[in-house]
C-alpha positions as CSV (number, residue, x, y, z in Angstrom):
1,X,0.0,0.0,0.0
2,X,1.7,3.4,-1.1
3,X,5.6,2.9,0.4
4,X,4.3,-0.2,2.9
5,X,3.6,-4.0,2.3
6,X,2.1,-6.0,5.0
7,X,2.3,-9.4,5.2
8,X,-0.2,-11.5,7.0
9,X,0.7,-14.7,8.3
10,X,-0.4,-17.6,10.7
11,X,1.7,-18.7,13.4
12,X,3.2,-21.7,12.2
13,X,4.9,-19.7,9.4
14,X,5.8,-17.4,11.6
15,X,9.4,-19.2,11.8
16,X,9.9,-19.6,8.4
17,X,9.4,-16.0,7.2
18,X,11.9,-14.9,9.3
19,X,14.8,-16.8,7.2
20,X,18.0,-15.8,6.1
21,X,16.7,-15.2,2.2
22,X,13.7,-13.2,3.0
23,X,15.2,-11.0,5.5
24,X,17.6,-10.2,2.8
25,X,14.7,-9.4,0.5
26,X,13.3,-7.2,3.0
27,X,16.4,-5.4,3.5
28,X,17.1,-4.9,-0.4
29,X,13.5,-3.6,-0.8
30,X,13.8,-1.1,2.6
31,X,17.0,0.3,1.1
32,X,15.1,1.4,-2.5
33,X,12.5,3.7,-0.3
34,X,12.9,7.0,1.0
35,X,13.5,8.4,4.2
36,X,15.8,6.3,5.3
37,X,17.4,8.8,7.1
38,X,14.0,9.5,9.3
39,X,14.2,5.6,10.4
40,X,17.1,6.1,11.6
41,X,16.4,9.0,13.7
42,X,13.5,7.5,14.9
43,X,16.1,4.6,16.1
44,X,18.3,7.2,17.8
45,X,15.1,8.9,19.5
46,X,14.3,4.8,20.7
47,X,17.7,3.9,21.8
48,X,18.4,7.0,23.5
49,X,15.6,7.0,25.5
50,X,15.8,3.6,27.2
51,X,15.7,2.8,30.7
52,X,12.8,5.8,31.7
53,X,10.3,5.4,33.9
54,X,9.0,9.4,32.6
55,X,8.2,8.1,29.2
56,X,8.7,5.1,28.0
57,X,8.5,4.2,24.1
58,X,6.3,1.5,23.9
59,X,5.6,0.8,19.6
60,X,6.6,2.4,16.6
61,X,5.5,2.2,12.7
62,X,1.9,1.2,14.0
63,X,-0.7,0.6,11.7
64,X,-4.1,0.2,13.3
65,X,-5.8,-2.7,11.7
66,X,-9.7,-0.8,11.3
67,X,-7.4,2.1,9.4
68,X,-4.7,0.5,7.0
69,X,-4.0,4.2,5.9
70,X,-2.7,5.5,9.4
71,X,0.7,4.7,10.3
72,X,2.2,6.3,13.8
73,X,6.2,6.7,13.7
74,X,6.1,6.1,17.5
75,X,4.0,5.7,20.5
76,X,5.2,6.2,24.1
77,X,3.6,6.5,27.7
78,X,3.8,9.6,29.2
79,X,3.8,8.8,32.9
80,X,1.5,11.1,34.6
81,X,1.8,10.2,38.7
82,X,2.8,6.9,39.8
83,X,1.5,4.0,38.0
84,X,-0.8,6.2,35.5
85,X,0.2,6.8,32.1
86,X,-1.2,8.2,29.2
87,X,-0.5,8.1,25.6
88,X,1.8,10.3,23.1
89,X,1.4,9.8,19.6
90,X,5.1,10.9,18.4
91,X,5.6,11.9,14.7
92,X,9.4,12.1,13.4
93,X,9.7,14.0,10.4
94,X,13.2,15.6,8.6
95,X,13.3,19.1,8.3
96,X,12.9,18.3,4.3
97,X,9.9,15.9,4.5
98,X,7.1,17.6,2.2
99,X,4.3,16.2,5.1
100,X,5.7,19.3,7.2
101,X,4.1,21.9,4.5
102,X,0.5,20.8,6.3
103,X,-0.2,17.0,5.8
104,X,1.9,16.0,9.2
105,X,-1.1,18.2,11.3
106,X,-4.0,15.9,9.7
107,X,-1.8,13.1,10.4
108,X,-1.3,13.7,13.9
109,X,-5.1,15.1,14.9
110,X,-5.8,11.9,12.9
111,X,-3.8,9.5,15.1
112,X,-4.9,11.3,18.6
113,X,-8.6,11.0,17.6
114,X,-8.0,7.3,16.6
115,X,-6.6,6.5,20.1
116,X,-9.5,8.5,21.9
117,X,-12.2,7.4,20.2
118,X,-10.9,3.3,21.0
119,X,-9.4,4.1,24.3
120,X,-10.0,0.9,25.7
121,X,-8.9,-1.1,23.1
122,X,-5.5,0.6,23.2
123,X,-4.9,0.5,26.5
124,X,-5.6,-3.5,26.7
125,X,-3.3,-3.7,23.6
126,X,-0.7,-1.6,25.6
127,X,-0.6,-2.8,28.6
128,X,-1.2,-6.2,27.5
129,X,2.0,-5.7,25.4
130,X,3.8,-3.9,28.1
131,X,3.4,-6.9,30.5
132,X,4.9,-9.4,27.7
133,X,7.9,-7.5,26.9
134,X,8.6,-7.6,30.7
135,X,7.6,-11.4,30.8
136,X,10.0,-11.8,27.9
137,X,12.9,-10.1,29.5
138,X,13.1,-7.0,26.8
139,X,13.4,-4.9,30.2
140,X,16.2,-6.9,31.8
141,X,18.6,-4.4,31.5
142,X,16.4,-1.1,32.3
143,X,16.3,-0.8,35.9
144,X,13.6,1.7,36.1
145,X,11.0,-0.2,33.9
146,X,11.6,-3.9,34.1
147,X,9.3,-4.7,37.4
148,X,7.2,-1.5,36.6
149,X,3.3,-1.7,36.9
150,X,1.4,0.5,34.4
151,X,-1.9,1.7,34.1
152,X,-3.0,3.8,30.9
153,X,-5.0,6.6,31.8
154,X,-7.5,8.4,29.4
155,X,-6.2,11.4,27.7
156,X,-4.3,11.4,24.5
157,X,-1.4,13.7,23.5
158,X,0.6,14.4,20.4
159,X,4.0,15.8,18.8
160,X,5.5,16.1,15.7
161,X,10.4,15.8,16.5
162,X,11.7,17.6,13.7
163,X,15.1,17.7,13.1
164,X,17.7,18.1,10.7
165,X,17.3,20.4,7.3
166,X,16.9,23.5,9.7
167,X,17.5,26.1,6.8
168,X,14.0,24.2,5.6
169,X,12.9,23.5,8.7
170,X,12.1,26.4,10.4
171,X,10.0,28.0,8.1
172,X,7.7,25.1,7.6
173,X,7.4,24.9,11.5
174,X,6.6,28.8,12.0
175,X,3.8,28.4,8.8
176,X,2.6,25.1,10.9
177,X,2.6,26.8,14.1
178,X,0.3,29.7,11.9
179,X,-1.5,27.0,10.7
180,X,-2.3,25.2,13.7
181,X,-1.1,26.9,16.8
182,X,-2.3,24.5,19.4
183,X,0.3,21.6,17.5
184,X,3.0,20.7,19.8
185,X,6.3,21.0,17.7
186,X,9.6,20.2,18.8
187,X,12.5,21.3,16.9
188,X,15.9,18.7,17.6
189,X,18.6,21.3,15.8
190,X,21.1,20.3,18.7
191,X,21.7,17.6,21.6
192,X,18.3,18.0,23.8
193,X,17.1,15.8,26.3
194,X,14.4,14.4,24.4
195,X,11.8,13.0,26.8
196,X,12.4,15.8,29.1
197,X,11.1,17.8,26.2
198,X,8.2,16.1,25.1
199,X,7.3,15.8,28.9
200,X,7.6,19.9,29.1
201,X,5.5,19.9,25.7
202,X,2.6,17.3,25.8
């Protein structure tokens, strides 16, 4: 669909997808698209941001099966007080990415109503998902999260990371910020603390 195949399989092929040749074929086909560069700081933004119990980055690239068209870069938990958490739709985009002209607002209004109007299901999914990776031992390493209890709470917030392509960048931000002036922007030019930001900005 567009820049995006999905593959649906049932679980006894599960193992055999995931062989040498295929991966390969995956990787070769990954190369050929664009923004590459915006995976990767999407990586950086994940891997960076490990081992918080302040926000925690719980999915990315999601597709929500009832909308095959939406597709959120990431998703993290915004830890309110305590155990309560609520959800942060988080869209990376390059300073250069055409969607930051106006499409990137739609997308992320888009994504915040989506979550909102199935709440629940979201937060079974999440916290559901949370509790495996922690079964699994995907935490073993993060202190702060790895014997953490979570409960999502309702309330749904958004941001669109932009960074890179600054020349670019900042005007498309200030005509987005005209545009939409209750969109939470955060501009990455140099080394921020990045959940401390979307915390301050969310």
């Amino acid at each position: 669909m567009g820049d995006y195949i999905s593959i649906k399989i049932t679980n006894e092929l599960l193992h055999p997808l995931f062989q040498d040749k295929y991966l390969a074929e995956f990787t070769s086909r990954i190369k050929e698209r664009q923004y590459q560069e915006e995976i990767a700081f999407e990586h950086m933004l994940i891997t960076d941001n490990t081992d918080r119990q302040d926000l925690i980055i719980i999915d990315r690239q999601i597709m929500d099966s009832m909308d095959r068209t939406m597709r959120m870069d990431l998703l993290a938990l915004r830890q309110i007080m305590g155990n309560d958490y609520q959800f942060c739709v988080v869209e990376v985009k390059l300073g250069n990415n055409p969607e930051l002209q106006g499409d990137v607002i739609k997308q992320l209004k888009g994504y915040v109503d989506r979550i909102s109007v199935n709440f629940d299901d979201y937060k079974y999914c999440y916290e559901l998902n949370f509790k495996q990776k922690q079964g699994l031992g995907l935490y073993e390493s993060q202190d702060k999260i790895k014997s953490l209890k979570i409960n999502i709470i309702n309330g749904v917030s958004g941001i669109i990371v932009v960074s890179g392509y600054s020349g670019i960048a900042k005007k498309r931000i200030e005509e987005l910020r005209q545009k939409s002036p209750d969109i939470n922007i955060l501009p990455l030019w140099n080394k921020i603390d990045f959940s401390k930001e979307i915390l301050k900005n969310t």
